[in-house]
NUKOLGU-556284 format. One record per residue: x, y, z of N, C-alpha, C, CB in turn; residue in one letter; residue number from 0. Coordinates in steps of 0.001 Angstrom, whole numbers, plus 500000, padded with zeros to 6 digits. Atoms other than C-alpha are relative to their C-alpha. Glycine has a CB too. Example, Ala and Ser with C-alpha at 12.3 -4.5 7.8 and 13.67 -1.06 7.14 Angstrom:
! residues 2
+--------+--------+--------+--------+--------+--------+--------+--------+--------+--------+--------+--------+-----+-----+
|    n_X |    n_Y |    n_Z |   ca_X |   ca_Y |   ca_Z |    c_X |    c_Y |    c_Z |   cb_X |   cb_Y |   cb_Z | res |   n |
+--------+--------+--------+--------+--------+--------+--------+--------+--------+--------+--------+--------+-----+-----+
| 500890 | 498810 | 500000 | 512300 | 495500 | 507800 | 500900 | 501200 | 500000 | 499008 | 500027 | 501246 |   a |   0 |
| 499180 | 498810 | 499940 | 513670 | 498940 | 507140 | 499230 | 501090 | 500730 | 500414 | 500462 | 498585 |   s |   1 |
+--------+--------+--------+--------+--------+--------+--------+--------+--------+--------+--------+--------+-----+-----+
END
This chain:
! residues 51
+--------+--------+--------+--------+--------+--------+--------+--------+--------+--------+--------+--------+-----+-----+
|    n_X |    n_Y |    n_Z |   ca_X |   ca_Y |   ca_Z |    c_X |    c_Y |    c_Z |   cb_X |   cb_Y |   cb_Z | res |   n |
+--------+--------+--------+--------+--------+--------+--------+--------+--------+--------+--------+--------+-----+-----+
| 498884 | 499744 | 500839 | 459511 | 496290 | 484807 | 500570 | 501362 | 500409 | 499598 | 499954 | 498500 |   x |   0 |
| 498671 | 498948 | 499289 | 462204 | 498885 | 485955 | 500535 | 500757 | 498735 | 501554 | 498988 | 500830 |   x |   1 |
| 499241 | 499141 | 501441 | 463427 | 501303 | 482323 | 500009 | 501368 | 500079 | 499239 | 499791 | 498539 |   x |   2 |
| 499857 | 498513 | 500258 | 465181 | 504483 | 482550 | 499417 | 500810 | 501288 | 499159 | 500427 | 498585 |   x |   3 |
| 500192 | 499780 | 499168 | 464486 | 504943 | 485918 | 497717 | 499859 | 500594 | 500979 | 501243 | 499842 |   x |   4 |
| 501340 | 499861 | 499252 | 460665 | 504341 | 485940 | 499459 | 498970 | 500196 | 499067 | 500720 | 499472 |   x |   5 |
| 501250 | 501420 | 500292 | 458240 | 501360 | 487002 | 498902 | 500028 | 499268 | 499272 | 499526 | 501157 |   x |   6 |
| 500802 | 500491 | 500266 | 456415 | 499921 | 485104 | 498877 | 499152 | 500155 | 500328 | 499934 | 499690 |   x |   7 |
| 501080 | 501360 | 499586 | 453036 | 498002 | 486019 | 499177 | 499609 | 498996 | 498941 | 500269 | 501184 |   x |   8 |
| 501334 | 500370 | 500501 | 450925 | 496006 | 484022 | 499378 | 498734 | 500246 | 500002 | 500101 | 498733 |   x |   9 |
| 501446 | 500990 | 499603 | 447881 | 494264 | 484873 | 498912 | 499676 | 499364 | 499326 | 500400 | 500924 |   x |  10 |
| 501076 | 500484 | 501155 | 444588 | 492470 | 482962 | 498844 | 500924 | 501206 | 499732 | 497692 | 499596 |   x |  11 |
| 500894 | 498922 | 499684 | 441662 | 495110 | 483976 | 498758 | 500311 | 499436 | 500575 | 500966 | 499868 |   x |  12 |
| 500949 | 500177 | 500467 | 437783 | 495410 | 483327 | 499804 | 501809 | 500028 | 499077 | 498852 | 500741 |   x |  13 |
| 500694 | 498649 | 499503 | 437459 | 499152 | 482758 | 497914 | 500546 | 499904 | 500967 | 501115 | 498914 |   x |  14 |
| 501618 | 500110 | 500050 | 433775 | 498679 | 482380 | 498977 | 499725 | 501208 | 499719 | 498917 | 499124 |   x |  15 |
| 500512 | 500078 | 498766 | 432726 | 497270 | 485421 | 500948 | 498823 | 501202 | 498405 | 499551 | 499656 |   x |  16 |
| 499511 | 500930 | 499287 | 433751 | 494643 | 488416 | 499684 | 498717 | 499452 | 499619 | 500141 | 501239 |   x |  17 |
| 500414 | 501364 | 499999 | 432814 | 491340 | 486548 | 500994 | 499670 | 498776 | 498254 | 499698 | 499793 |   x |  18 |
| 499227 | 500231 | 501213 | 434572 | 489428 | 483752 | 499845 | 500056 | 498743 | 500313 | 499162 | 499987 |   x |  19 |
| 500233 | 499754 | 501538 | 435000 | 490413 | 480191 | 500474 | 501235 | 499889 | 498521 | 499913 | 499423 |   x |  20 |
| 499234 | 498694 | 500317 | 436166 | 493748 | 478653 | 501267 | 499809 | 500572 | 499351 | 501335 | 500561 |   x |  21 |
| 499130 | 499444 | 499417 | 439281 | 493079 | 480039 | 501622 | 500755 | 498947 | 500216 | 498823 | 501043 |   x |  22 |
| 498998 | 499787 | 500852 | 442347 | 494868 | 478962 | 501408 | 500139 | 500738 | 499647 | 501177 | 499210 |   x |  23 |
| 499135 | 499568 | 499295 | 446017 | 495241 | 479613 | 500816 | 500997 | 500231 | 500402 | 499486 | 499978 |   x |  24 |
| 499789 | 499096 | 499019 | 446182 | 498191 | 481860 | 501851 | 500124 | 500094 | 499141 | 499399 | 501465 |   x |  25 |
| 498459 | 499622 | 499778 | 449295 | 500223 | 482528 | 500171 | 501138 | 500693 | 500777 | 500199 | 498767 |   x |  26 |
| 499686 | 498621 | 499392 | 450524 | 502528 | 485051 | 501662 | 499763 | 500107 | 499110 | 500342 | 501666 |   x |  27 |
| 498451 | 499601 | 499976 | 454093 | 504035 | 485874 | 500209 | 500604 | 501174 | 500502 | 500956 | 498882 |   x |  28 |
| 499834 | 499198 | 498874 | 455677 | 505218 | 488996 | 501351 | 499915 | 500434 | 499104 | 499657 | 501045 |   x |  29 |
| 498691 | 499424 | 499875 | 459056 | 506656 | 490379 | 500295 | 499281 | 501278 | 500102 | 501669 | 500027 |   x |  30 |
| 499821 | 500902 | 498170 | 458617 | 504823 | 494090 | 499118 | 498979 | 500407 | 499704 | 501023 | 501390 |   x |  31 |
| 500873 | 501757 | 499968 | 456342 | 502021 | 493513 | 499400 | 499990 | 500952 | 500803 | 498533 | 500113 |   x |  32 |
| 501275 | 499294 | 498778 | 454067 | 504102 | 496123 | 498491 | 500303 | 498801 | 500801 | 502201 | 500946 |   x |  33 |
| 501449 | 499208 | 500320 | 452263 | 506585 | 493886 | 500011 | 499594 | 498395 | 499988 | 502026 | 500348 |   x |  34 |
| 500319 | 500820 | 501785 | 450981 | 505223 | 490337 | 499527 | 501170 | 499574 | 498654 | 498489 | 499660 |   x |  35 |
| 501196 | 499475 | 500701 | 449521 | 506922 | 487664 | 499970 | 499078 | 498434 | 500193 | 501875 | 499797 |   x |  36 |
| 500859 | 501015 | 501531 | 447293 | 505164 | 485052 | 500416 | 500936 | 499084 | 497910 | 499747 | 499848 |   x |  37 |
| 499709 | 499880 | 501023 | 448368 | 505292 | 481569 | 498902 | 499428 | 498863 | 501178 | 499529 | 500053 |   x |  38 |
| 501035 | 500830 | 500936 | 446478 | 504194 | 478299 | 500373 | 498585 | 500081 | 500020 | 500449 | 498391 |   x |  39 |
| 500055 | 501813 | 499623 | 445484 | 500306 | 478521 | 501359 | 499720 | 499061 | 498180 | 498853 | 499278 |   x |  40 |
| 498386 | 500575 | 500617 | 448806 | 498830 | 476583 | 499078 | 499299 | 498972 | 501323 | 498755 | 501172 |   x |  41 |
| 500404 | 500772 | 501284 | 446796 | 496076 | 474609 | 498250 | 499848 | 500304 | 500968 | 498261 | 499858 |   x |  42 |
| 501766 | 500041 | 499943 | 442870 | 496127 | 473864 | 500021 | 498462 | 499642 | 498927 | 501175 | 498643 |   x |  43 |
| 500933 | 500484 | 500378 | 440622 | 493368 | 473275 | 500013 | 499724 | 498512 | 499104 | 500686 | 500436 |   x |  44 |
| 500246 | 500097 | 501650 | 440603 | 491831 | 469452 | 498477 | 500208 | 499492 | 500455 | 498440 | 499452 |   x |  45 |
| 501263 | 500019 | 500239 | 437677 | 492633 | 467593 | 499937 | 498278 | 499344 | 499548 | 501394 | 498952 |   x |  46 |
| 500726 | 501152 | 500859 | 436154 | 488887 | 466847 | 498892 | 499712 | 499161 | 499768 | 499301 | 500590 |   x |  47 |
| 501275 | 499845 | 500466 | 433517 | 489996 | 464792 | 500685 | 499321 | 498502 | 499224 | 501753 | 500103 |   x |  48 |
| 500474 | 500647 | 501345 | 433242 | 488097 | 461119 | 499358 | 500732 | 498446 | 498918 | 499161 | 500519 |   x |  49 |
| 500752 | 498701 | 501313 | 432788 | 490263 | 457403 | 499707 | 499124 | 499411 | 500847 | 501245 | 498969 |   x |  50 |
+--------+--------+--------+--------+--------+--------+--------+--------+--------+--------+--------+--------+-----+-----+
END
């Protein structure tokens, strides 16, 4: 996504380790769609836990 001159990336991402689960959707930003920098994840994980 392209807004106000900056890119936007987002991607589904395990910041925990290389395997599946934890994932979240990740977000970086960059001016030349060279150099990124990571941002806070955009959307976590729901808690499915049960009260």
């Amino acid at each position: 996504m392209y807004y106000n001159g900056i890119y936007h990336l987002f991607y589904q991402y395990n910041p925990k380790g290389a395997v599946w689960g934890n994932i979240v959707w990740a977000h970086s930003i960059s001016t030349d769609m060279i150099n990124w920098i990571p941002l806070e994840p955009a959307i976590y994980p729901s808690n499915h836990s049960t009260s």
